[in-house]
N, C-alpha and C positions, 0 to 999 in steps of 0.2 A: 504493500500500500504506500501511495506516494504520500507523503508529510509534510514538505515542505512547499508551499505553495505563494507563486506571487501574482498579486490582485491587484486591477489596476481603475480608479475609481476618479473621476471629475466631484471638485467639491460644491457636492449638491446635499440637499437634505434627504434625498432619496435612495442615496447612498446608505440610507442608515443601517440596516441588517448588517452589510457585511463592516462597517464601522465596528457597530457593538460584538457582533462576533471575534471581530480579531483581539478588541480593546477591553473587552468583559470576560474574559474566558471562556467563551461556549466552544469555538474553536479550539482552543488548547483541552475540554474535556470531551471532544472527537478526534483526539490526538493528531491535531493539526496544527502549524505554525504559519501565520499568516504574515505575511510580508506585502506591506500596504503602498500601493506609488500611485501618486498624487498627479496627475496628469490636467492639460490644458484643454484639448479639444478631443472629440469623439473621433477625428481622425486618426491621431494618435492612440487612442485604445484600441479604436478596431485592428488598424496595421498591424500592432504590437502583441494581439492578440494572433491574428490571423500568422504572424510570423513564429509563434510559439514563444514571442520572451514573455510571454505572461500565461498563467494556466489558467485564469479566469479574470472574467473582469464585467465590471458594472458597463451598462449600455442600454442607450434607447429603445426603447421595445421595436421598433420597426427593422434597426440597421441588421439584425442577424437576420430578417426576413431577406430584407434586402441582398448581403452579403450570398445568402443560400440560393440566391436568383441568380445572380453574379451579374447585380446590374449596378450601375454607378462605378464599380470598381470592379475588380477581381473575383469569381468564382471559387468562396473558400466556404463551403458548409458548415455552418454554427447552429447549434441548438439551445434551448432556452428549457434548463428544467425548474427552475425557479423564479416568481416575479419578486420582484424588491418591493414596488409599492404602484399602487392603482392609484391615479390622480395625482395630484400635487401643481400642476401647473396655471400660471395666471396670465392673461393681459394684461401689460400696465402701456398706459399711453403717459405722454408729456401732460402737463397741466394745460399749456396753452392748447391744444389740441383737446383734451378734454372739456376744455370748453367751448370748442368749435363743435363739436359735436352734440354738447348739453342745448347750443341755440336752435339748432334744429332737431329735435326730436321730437316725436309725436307721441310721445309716452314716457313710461318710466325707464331711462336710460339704464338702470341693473336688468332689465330684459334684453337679454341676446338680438334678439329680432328688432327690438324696437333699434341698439347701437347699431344692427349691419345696415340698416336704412339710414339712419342720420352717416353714416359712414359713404355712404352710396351719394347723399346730397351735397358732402361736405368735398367729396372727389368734384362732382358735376361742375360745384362752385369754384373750383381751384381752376379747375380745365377752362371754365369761362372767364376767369381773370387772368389767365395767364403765369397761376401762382406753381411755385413747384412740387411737384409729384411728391406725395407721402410715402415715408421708407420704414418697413416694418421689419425689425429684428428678428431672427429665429435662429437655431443653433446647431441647423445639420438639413437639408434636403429630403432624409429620411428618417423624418422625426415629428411625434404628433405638436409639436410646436408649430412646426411647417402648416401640417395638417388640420389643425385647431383653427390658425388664421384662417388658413382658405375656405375652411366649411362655413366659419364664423363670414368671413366677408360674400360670399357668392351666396349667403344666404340675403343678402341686401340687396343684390344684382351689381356687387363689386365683383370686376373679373380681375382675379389676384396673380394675374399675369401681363396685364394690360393698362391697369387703371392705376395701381401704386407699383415701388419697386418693392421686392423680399429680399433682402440681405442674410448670409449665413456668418456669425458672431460667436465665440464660445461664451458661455456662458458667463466665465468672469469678468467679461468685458461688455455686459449689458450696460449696464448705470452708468460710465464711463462716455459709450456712445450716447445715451440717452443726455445722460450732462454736456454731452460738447453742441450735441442738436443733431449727429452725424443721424439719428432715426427718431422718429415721431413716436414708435409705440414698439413693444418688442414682448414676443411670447417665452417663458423661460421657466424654471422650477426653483422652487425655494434655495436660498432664501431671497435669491437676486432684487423680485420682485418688493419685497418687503424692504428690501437696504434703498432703492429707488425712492418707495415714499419715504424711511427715515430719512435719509440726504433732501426733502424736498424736490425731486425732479423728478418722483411718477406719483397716477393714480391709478391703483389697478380700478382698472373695469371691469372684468369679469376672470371667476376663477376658471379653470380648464372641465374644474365638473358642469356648468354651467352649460357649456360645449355639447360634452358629453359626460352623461353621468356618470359612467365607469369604463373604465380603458386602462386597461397594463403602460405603464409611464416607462419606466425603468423594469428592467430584469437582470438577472445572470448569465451571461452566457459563456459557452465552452466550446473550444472545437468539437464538431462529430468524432474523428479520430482518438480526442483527446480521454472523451466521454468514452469510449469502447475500452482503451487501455487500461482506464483510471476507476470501472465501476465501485469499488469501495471507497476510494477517498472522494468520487463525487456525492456519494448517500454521505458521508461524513459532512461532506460542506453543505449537503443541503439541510441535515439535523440541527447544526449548527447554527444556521444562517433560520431558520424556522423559529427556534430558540430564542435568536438575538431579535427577531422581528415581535416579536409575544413579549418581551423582556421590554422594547421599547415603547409600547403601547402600553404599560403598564403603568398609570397615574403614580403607584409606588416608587418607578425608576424615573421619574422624568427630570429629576435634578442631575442624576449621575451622566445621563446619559445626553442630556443638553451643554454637557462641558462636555462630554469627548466629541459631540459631532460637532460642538461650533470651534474646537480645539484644531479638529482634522481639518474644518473645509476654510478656516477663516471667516466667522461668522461669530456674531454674540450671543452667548448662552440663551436671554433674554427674546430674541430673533428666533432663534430654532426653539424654543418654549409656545411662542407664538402659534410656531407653523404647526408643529405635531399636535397643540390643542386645537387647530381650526379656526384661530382667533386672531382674526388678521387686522394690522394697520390699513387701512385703503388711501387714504389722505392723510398729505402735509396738517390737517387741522384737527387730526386724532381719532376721524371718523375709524371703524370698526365693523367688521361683517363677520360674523360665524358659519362655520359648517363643519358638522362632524361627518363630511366626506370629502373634506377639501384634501385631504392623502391619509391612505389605508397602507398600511405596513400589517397588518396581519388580520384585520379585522372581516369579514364578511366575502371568506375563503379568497384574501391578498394572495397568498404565496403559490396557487397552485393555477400552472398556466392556463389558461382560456383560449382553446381551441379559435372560439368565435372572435377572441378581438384578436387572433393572427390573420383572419379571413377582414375583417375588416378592414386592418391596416393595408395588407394585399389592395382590398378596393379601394384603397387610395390611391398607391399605385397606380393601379391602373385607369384611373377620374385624372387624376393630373398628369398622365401622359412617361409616366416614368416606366412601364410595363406594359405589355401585352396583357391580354384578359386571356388563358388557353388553362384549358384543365390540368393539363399538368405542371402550369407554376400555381396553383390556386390549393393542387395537392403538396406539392412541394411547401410553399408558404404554411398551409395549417402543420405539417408535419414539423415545423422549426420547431413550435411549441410543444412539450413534452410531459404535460401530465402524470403519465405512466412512471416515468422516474423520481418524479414530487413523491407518488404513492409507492413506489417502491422503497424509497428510502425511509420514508415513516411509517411507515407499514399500515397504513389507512386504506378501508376500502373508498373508488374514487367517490369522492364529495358527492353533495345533492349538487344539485343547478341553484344558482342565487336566481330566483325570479324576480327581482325588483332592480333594474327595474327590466321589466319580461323577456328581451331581445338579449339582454348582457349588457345593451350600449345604452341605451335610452341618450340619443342624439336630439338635440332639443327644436330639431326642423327636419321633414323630411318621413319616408316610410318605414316601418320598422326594418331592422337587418335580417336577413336572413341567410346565416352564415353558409349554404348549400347554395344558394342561387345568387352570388353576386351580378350573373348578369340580368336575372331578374331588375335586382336591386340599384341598379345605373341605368336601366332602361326607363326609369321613373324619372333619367335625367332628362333634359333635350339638349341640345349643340344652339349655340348665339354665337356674336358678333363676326355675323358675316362668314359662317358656313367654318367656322373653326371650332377645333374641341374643345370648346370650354362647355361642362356639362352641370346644368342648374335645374332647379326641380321644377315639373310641370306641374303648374299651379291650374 
């Protein structure tokens, strides 16, 4: 059994299982030694993964889809037996911009539908003044950051390829951009969002659940080969990291455990306190919004993958033009996610299905998922501007 393991992790809050695993002991009592590196971009992880200097590592839930496609990059088959955590990601726009957007709204601007319409007006308005094109941050092409915006914007009849620019940012460099003006608004995972509004220069607008109700954010991933070699020290690291995720959700641990992750990512105890309660800053003037699913680390079956949000990420994919739609990358795709190995290594039979909300996604526009028939599920799209594929719901 291999022992010595090195893990390679972007300093996010979502990182958290394999933090507390390494930094709390659950690792050391599945007889493993975790060697933790601290990485800048998801390019970097995946490479460093895909090249074997690391044996696992934290990653957007989409890129090992991606990677097992061999699109965007290199054809290296990654599997995902574990999620790190569902949700966690926000909007946050500039102030000046959130208020260009609070004067046209036709309703209460915390509703999703009601921002992607005042977002739709606020373009129309730019384009007739002559003003410059709005640039929204995100932090990888194959990432529900990406993916959040576009659903969020094209549900207003913004085409998020046409109407503003998408910039790709690592994520320690959100607030930065956001302070110089280099972007108007930027999607990202804790705690970035939240340093934004302490610094004064964001307001989030909407959290990622808002988007979509539950979605795999972050997961584990491991090479296929690596996973074949390694089957005991992988049930080791998934016990482990099951443990550290139960451990941090624990109202008991939340002091211990908010100094090592704001210790690990460069973040204030106080911040990550925040996030894990669901208790968010939204504004510079102390405003406050709650949700106890603003990110799930273990709570209402987190850690064990969801076939149906690999199939949806796939129909992303293939909606914004980054894949094919054919059966066999649609098999390929739900096959990243692996279940089967979550329950083998805890030796649980597999879980019930969370029904709430019904589909798995509960997507806050649009028809329910149905992770068998994505072309079903895009044929509910139609094609605009001008006989090109941008694909928006026929209303």
């Amino acid at each position: 059994m291999k022992r010595n393991l090195r893990i390679g992790y972007i300093p996010l809050i979502d990182a958290t299982p394999i933090l507390v695993a390494a930094d709390h002991g659950f690792a050391e009592a599945e007889g493993l030694n975790i060697e933790l590196v601290r990485e800048v971009s998801w390019s970097n992880v995946r490479d460093k993964l895909n090249l074997g200097l690391f044996d696992a590592t934290h990653m957007l839930a989409p890129l090992p889809i991606a990677s097992s496609l061999g699109i965007g990059h290199v054809k290296v088959p990654l599997i995902v037996p574990f999620t790190l955590a569902l949700n966690g990601n926000a909007i946050t726009v500039s102030p000046a911009l959130f208020a260009e957007l609070a004067a046209v709204a036709d309703g209460d601007i915390n509703d999703p539908r009601v921002s992607a319409r005042a977002l739709h007006r606020a373009v129309a308005d730019r384009r007739t003044r002559g003003a410059p094109m709005l640039t929204f941050g995100m932090t990888f092409p194959f990432s529900n950051h990406n993916y959040q915006l576009r659903f969020w914007m094209s549900a207003g009849g913004v085409d998020p390829d046409e109407d503003v620019r998408l910039v790709v940012l690592p994520p320690p460099y959100m607030v930065e951009s956001l302070t110089s003006g280099h972007v108007d608004c930027f999607c990202v995972g804790a705690p970035w969002n939240s340093v934004a509004v302490d610094n004064g220069v964001g307001h989030i607008l909407h959290f990622g659940r808002d988007i979509l109700r539950r979605m795999s954010e972050k997961v584990l991933a491991v090479h296929e080969n690596w996973a074949g070699d390694n089957p005991e020290t992988l049930s080791a690291l998934i016990r482990a990291l099951a443990k550290a995720a139960a451990f941090a959700e624990d109202p008991a641990s939340l002091g211990p455990v908010c100094e090592t992750i704001g210790m690990r990512i460069g973040a204030t105890s106080e911040v990550v306190s925040r996030t894990l309660k669901g208790v968010l800053k939204v504004s510079a003037d102390g405003l406050t919004r709650a949700s106890d699913e603003y990110i799930l680390l273990d709570r209402l079956q987190a850690n064990r993958p969801d076939k149906a949000h690999a199939a949806w990420m796939y129909a992303d994919m293939v909606r914004w033009q980054q894949a094919p739609l054919t059966e066999e990358l649609h098999r390929i795709a739900e096959s990243v996610f692996r279940p089967d190995l979550y329950d083998l290594a805890l030796g649980h039979p597999p879980a019930q299905d969370v029904t709430d909300p019904p589909d798995r996604i509960g997507a806050f526009y649009g028809p329910d998922f149905v992770p068998s028939d994505i072309a079903g599920h895009l044929d509910a799209w139609r094609l605009r501007h001008n006989g090109k594929p941008r694909l928006t719901l026929v209303r």
